[in-house]
C-alpha positions as a Markdown table, in Angstrom:
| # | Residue | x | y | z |
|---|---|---|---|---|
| 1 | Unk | 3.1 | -27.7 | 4.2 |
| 2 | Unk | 0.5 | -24.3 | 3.9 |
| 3 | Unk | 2.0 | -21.4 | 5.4 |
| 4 | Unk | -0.7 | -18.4 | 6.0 |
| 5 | Unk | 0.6 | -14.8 | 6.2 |
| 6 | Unk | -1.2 | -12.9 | 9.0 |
| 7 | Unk | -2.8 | -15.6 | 10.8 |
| 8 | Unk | -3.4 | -13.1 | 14.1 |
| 9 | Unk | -5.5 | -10.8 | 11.9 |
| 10 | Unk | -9.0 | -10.7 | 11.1 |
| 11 | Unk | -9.1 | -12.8 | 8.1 |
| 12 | Unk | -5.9 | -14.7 | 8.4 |
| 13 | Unk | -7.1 | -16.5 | 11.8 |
| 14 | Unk | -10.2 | -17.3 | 10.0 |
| 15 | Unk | -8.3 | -19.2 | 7.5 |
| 16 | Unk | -6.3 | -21.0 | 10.2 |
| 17 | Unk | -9.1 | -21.9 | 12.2 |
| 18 | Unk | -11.0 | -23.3 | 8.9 |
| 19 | Unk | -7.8 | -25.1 | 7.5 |
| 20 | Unk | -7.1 | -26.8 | 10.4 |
| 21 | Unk | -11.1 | -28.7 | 10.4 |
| 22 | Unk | -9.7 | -30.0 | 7.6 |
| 23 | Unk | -5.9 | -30.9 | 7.5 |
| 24 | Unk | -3.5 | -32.0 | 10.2 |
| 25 | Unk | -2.0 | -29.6 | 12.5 |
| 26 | Unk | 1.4 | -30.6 | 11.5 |
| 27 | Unk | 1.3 | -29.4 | 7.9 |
| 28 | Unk | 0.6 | -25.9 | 8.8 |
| 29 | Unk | 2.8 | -22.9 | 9.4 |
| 30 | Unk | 2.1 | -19.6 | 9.9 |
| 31 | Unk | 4.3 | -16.2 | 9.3 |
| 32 | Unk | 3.3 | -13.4 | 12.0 |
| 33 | Unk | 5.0 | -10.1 | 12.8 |
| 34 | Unk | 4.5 | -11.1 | 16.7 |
| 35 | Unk | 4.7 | -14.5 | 17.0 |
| 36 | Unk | 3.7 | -14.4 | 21.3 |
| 37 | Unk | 0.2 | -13.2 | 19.5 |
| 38 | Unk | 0.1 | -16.5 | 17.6 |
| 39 | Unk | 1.1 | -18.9 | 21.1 |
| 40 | Unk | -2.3 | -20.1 | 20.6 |
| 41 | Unk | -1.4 | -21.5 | 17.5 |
| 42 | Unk | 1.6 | -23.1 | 18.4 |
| 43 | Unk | -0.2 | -24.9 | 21.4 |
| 44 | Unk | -2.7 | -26.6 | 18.7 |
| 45 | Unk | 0.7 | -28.0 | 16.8 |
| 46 | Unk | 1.0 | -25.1 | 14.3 |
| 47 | Unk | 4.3 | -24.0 | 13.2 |
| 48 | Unk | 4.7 | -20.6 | 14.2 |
| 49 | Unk | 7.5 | -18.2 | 12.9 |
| 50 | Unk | 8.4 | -14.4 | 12.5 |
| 51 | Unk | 7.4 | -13.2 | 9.2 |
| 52 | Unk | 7.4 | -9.3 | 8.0 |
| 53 | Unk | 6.4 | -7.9 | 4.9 |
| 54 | Unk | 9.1 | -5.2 | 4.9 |
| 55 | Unk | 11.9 | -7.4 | 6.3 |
| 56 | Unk | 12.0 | -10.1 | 3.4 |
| 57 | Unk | 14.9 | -12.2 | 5.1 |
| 58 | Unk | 12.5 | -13.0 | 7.7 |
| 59 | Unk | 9.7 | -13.9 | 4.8 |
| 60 | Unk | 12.3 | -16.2 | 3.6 |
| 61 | Unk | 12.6 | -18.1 | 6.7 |
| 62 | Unk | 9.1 | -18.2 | 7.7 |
| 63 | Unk | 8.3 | -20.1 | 4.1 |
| 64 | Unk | 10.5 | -22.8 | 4.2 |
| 65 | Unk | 9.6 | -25.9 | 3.5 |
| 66 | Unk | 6.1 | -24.6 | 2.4 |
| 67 | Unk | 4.2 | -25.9 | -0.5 |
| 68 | Unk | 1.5 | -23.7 | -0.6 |
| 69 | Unk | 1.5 | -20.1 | 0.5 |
| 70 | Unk | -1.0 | -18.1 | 1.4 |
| 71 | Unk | -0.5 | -14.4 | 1.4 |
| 72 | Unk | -2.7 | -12.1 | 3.0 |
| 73 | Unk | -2.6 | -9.0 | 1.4 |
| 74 | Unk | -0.1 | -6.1 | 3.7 |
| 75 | Unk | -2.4 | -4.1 | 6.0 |
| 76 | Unk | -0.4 | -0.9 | 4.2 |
| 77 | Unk | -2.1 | 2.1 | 2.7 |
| 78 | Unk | 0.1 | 3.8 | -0.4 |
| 79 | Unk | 2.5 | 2.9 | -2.7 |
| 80 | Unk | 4.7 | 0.9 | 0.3 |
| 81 | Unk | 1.4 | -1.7 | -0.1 |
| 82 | Unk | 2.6 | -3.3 | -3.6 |
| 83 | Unk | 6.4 | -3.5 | -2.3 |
| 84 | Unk | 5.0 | -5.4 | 0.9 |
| 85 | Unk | 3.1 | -7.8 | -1.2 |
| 86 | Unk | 5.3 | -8.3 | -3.7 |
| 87 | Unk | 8.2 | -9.2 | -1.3 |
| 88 | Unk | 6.1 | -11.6 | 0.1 |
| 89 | Unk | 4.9 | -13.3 | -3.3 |
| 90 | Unk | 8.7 | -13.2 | -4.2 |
| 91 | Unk | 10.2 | -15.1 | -0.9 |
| 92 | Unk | 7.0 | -17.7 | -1.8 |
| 93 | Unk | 8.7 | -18.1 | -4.9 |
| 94 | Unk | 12.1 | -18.3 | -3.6 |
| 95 | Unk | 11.5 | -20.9 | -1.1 |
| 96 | Unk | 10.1 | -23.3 | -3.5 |
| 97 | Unk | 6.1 | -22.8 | -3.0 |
| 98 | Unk | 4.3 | -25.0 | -5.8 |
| 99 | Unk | 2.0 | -22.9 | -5.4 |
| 100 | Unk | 0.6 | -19.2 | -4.2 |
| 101 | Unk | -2.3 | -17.7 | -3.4 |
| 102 | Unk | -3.5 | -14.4 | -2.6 |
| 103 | Unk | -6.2 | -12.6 | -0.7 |
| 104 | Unk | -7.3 | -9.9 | -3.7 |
| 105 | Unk | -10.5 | -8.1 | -4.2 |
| 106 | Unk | -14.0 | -8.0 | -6.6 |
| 107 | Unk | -12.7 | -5.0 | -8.2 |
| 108 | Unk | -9.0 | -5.0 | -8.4 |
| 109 | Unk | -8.1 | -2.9 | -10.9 |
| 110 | Unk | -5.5 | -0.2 | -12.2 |
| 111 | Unk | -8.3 | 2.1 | -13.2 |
| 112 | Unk | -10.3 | 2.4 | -9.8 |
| 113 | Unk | -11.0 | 5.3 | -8.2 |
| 114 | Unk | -10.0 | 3.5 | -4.3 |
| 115 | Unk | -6.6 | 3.2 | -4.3 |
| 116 | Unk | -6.7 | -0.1 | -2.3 |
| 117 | Unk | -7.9 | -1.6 | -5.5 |
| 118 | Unk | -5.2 | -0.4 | -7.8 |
| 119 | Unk | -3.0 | -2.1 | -5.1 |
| 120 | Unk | -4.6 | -5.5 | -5.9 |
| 121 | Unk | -4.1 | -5.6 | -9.7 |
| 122 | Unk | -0.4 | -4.3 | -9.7 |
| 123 | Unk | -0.2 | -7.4 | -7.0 |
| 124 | Unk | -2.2 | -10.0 | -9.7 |
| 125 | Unk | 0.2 | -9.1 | -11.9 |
| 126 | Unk | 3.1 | -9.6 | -10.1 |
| 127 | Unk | 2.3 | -13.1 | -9.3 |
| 128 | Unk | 0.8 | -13.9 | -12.5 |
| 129 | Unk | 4.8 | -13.1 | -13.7 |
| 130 | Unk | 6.2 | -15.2 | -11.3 |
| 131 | Unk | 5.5 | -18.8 | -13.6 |
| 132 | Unk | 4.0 | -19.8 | -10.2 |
| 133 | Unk | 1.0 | -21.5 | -10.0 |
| 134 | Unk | -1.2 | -19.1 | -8.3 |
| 135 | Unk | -4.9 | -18.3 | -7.0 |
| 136 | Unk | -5.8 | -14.4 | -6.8 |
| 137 | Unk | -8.8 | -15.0 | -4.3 |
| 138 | Unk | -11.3 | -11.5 | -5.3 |
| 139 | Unk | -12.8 | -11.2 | -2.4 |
| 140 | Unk | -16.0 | -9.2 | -1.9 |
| 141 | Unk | -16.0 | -6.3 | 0.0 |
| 142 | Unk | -15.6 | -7.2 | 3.6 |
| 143 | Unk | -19.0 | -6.5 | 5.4 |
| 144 | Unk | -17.8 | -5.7 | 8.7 |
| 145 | Unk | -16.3 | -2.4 | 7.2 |
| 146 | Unk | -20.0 | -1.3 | 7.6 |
| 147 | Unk | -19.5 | -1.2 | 11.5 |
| 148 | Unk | -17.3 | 1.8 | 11.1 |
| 149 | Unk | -19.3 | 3.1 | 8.4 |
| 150 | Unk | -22.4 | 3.3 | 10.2 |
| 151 | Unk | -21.2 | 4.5 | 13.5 |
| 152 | Unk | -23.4 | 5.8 | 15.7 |
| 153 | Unk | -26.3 | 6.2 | 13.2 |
| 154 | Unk | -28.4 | 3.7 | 15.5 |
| 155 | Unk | -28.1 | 6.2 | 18.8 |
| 156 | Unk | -28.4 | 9.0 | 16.4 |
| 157 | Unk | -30.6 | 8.1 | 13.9 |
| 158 | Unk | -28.9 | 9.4 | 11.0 |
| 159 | Unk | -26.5 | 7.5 | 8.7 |
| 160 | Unk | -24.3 | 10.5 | 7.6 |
| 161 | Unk | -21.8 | 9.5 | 4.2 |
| 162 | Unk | -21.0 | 10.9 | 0.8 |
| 163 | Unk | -23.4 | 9.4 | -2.1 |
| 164 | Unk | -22.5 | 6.0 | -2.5 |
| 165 | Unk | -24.0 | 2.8 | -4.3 |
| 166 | Unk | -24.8 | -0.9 | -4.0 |
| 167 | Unk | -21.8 | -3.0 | -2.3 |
| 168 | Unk | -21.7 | -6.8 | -2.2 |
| 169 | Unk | -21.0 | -6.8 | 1.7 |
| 170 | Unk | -19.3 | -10.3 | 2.7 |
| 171 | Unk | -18.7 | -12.0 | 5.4 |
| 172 | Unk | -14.5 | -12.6 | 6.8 |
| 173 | Unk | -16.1 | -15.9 | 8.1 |
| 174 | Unk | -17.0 | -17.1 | 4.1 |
| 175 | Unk | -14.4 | -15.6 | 2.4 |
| 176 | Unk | -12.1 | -17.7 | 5.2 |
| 177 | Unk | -14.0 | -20.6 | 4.9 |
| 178 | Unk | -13.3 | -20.4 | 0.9 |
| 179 | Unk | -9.5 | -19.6 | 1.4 |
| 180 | Unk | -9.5 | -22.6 | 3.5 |
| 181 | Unk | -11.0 | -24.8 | 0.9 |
| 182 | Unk | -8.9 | -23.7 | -2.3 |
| 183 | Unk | -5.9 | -24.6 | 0.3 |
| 184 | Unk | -7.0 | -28.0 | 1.2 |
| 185 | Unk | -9.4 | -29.2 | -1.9 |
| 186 | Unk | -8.4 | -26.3 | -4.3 |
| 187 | Unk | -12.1 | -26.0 | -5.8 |
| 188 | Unk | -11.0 | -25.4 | -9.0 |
| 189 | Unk | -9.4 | -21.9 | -7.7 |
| 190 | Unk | -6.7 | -21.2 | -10.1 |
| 191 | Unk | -5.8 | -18.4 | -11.6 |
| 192 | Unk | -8.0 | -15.1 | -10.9 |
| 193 | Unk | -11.2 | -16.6 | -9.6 |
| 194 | Unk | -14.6 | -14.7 | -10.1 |
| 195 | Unk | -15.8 | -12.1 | -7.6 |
| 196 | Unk | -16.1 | -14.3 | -4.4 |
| 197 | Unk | -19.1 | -11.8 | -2.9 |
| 198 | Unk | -22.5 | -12.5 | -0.8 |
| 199 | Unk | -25.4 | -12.9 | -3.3 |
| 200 | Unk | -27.1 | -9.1 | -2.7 |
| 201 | Unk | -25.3 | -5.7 | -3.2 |
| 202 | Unk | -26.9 | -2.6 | -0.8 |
| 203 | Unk | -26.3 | 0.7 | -0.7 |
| 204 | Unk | -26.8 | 2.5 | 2.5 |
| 205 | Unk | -30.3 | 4.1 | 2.2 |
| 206 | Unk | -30.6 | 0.2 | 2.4 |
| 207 | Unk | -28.7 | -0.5 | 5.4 |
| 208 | Unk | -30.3 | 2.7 | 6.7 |
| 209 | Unk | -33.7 | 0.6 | 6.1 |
| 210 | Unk | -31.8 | -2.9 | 7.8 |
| 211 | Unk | -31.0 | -1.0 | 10.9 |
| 212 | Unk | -34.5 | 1.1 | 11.5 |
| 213 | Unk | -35.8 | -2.8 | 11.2 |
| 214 | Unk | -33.6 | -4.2 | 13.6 |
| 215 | Unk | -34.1 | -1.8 | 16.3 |
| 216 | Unk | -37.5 | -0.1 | 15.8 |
| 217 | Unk | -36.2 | 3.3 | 15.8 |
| 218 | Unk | -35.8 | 5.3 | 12.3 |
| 219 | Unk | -32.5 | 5.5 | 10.8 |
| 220 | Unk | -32.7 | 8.1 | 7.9 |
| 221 | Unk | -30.0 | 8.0 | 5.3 |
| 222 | Unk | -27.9 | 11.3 | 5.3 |
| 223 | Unk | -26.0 | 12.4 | 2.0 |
| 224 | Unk | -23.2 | 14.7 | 2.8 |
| 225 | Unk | -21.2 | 16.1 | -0.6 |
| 226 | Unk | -17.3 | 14.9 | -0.1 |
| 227 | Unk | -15.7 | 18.0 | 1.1 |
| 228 | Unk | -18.1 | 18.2 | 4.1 |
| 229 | Unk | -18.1 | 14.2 | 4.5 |
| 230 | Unk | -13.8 | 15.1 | 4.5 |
| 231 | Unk | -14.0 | 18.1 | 7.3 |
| 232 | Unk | -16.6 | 16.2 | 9.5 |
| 233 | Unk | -14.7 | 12.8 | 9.4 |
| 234 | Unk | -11.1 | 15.0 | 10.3 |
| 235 | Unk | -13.2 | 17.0 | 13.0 |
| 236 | Unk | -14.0 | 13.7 | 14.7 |
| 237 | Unk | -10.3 | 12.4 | 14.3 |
| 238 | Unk | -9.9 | 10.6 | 10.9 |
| 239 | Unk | -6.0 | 11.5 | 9.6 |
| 240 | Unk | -6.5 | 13.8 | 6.5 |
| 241 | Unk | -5.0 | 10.7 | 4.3 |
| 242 | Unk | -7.4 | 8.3 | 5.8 |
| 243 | Unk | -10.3 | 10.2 | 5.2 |
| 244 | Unk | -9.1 | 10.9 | 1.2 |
| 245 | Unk | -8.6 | 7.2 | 1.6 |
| 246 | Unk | -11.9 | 6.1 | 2.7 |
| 247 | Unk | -13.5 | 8.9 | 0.0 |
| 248 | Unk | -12.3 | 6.5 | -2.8 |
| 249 | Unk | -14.2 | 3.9 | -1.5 |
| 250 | Unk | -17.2 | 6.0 | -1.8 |
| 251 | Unk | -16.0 | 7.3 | -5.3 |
| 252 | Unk | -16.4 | 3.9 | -6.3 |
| 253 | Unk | -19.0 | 2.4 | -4.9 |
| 254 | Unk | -20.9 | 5.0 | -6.6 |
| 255 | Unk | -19.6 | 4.7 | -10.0 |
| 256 | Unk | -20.5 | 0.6 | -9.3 |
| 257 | Unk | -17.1 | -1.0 | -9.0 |
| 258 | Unk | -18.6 | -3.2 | -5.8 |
| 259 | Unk | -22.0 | -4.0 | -7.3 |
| 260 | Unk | -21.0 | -7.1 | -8.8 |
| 261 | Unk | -22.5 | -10.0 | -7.4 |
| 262 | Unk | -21.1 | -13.9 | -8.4 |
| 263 | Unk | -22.3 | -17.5 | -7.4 |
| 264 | Unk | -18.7 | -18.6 | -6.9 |
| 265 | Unk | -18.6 | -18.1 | -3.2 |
| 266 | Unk | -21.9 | -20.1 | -2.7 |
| 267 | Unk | -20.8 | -23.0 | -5.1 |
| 268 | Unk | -18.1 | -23.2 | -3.2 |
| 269 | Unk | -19.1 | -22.9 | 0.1 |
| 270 | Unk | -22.4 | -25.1 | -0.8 |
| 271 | Unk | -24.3 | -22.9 | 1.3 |
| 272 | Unk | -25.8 | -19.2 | 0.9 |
| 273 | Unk | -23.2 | -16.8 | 1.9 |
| 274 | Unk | -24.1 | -14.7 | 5.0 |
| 275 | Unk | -26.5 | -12.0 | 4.5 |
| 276 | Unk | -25.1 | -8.3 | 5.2 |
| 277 | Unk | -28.3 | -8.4 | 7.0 |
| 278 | Unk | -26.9 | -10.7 | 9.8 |
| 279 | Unk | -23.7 | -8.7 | 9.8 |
| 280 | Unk | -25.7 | -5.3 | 10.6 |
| 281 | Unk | -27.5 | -7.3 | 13.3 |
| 282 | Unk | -24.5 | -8.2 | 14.5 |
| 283 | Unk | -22.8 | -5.0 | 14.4 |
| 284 | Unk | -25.8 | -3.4 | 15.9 |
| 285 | Unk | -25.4 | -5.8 | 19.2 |
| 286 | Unk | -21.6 | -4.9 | 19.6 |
| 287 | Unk | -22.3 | -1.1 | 19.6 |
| 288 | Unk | -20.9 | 2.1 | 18.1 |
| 289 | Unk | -17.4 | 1.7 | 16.3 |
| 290 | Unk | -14.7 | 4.4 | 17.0 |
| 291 | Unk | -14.1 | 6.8 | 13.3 |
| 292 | Unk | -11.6 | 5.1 | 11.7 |
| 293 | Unk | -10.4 | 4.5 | 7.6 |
| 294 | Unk | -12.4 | 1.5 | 5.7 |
């Protein structure tokens, strides 16, 4: 059986949705902190049980039985992130898994300057200790962070951040589409696979450009320094923490932690990965996103 962590989320019910084009209903489970959210799932013959990263009983439980797991990283800012993940990587174990994989990043790493990152490699290396076969999935940067970070710049016409640098924007829909197929066909996925990113990295004087294109009106790139990126972002109701949160993404985008680009996900996928143009157009159609952390 595959059990998915998260599979009401953004990326998890990607995965569900892709893995079940390609296996039986019957062989997969799914561990949610709500499971009425996941009713849907249950209706399409999906095993559907109560699963929380910071009640590990319940972990237990929901990965019974399960071959494969795979464990979408905790939606947890701070040190309780890596305690969250690796209670989930250690229930895997515990039940039996054969094998486990988990939803990483391009540029996980103890040394980064955005913390989210140094959460990923304390994570790899947790599961590479466990003696279980595992897949650390280094995803690329997911693209539809960019509908918070370009706001309102379309209404505006100004794209206000701190200096950044090229990003390999990717799509949740390929990145799901790969987790799906190391699940069910493996791909050759073991281990740490390369970056998994879209084959262009943009900074935003280039989205700036993307978005003056799409809609005809000029977008102009506006570089803030950090401490009045901070007090703005606070002013318009960013938490304090988020907004030192979301400043390490800038940090290191700038010093070129997200430029990498890799033809994994497009071997994989046998396609061309989505453009981060066709995310900003998408973005664009659905409007303004409220201030929130990346």
């Amino acid at each position: 059986m595959f059990v998915i962590t998260g599979a009401t989320g953004q990326l998890g019910s990607r995965i569900v949705d892709q893995l079940l084009a390609r296996v039986s209903a019957a062989t997969v489970g799914v561990s949610v902190r709500d499971v009425d959210k996941a009713a849907h799932l249950a209706e399409r013959g999906v095993r559907v049980r109560r699963g929380d990263f910071t009640d590990p009983a319940t972990l237990e439980q929901a990965f019974a039985g399960a071959d494969q797991v795979l464990i979408v990283s905790a939606a947890i800012r701070g040190g309780d992130a890596v305690g969250a993940n690796r209670a989930a990587i250690d229930a895997a174990r515990a039940t039996g898994a054969t094998r486990i994989l988990y939803t990483s990043h391009q540029a996980a790493s103890r040394d980064s300057l955005f913390p989210a990152q140094v959460t990923h490699a304390v994570t790899e290396e947790h599961l590479a200790a466990t003696g279980v076969p595992f897949t650390a999935l280094r995803n690329g940067f997911y693209a539809s962070t960019l509908g918070f970070v370009i706001g309102d710049a379309v209404t505006t016409g100004r794209l206000v951040a701190p200096v950044d640098g090229p990003v390999s924007w990717t799509a949740h829909d390929d990145l799901a589409e790969a987790a799906a197929i190391a699940l069910a066909g493996r791909g050759g996925l073991d281990g740490v696979t390369p970056a998994l990113t879209a084959g262009e990295a943009l900074d935003l004087a280039a989205v700036a450009d993307i978005l003056t294109d799409l809609t005809g009106r000029t977008v102009t790139r506006v570089v803030l320094d950090d401490d009045e990126w901070r007090s703005t972002a606070v002013a318009r109701g960013m938490p304090e923490a988020a907004a030192d949160f979301t400043l390490g993404m800038y940090r290191a985008a700038r010093r070129g932690e997200f430029a990498v680009t890799d033809p994994a996900l497009q071997t994989l996928l046998g396609r061309r990965p989505t453009p981060a143009r066709s995310v900003v157009e998408t973005l664009v159609a659905a409007g303004p996103q409220p201030v929130r952390p990346v």
